[in-house]
C-alpha positions in Angstrom: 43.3 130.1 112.4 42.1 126.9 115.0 41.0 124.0 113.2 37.2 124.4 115.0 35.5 127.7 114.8 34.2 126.8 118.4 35.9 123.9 120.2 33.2 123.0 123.2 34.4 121.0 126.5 31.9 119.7 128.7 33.3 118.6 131.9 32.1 115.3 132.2 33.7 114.2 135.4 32.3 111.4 137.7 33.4 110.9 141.3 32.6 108.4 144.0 29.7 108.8 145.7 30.2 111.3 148.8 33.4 112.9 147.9 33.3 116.4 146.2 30.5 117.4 143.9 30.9 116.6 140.4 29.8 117.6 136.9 28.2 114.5 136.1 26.1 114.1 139.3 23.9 117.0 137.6 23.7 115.3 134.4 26.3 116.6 132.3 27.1 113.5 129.9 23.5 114.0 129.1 23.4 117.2 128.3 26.5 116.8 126.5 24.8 114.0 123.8 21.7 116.5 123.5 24.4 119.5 122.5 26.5 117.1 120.1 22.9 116.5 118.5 21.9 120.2 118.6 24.7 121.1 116.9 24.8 118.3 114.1 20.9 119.5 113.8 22.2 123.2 113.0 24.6 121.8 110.5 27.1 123.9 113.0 29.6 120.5 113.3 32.6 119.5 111.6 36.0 121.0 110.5 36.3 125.1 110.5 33.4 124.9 112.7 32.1 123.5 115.9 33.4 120.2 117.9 31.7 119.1 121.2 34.3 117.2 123.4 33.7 115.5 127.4 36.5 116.3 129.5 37.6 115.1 132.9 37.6 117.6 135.4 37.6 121.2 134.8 37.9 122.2 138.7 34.7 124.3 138.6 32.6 121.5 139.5 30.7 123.6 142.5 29.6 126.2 139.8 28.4 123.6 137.5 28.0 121.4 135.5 30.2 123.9 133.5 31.6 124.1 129.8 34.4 126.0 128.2 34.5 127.3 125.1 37.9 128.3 123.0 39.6 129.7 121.8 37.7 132.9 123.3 37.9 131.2 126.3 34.2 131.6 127.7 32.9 129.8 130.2 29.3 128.9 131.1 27.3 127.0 133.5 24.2 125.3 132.3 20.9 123.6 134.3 18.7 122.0 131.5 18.2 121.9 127.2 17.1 124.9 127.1 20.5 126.7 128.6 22.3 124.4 125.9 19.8 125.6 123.4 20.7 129.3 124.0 24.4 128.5 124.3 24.4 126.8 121.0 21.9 129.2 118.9 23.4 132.4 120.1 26.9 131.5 121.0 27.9 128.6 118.4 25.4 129.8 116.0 25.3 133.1 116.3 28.8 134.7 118.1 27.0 136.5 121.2 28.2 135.4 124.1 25.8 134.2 126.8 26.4 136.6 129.9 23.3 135.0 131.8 24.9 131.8 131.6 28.6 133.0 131.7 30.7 131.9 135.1 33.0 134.0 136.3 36.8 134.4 135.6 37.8 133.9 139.0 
């Protein structure tokens, strides 16, 4: 069994102004802070349940800002709090997987 139920990247990646789009550009260390609350809030954090990390790239940047979350391996892009509240409630919370949300595999 993994140590974290869920174990939650957000790519948090910042590059120079005019090179390729980038995670952060569309607020992701933000969003990332106001998940890390949401799930201390829920009582969803801690050991045997759910971690919220940053990460440098994750090389989906165009379809973000973007997440992974393992070990099932899901993917999601996200826009605002509430995309990270339904992520959180009914993903982290609750085990359904987002399919509004979900990127592709490809």
């Amino acid at each position: 069994m993994s140590y974290y139920q869920h174990h939650v990247f957000f790519c948090c990646n910042q590059r120079a102004p005019g090179a390729r789009t980038c995670c952060n550009d569309k607020g992701a260390s933000e969003l990332r802070g106001y998940a890390k609350e949401k799930v201390k809030a829920l009582g969803l954090s801690g050991a045997g349940k759910v971690r919220i990390n940053q990460s440098g790239c994750l090389d989906r940047c165009e379809l973000g800002p973007c997440i992974v979350v393992y070990p099932q391996g899901v993917w999601y892009r996200y826009l605002d709090e509430e995309d990270i509240d339904e992520i959180v409630e009914r993903h982290l919370r609750d085990g359904e997987i987002v399919d509004r949300l979900r990127l592709p595999d490809q």
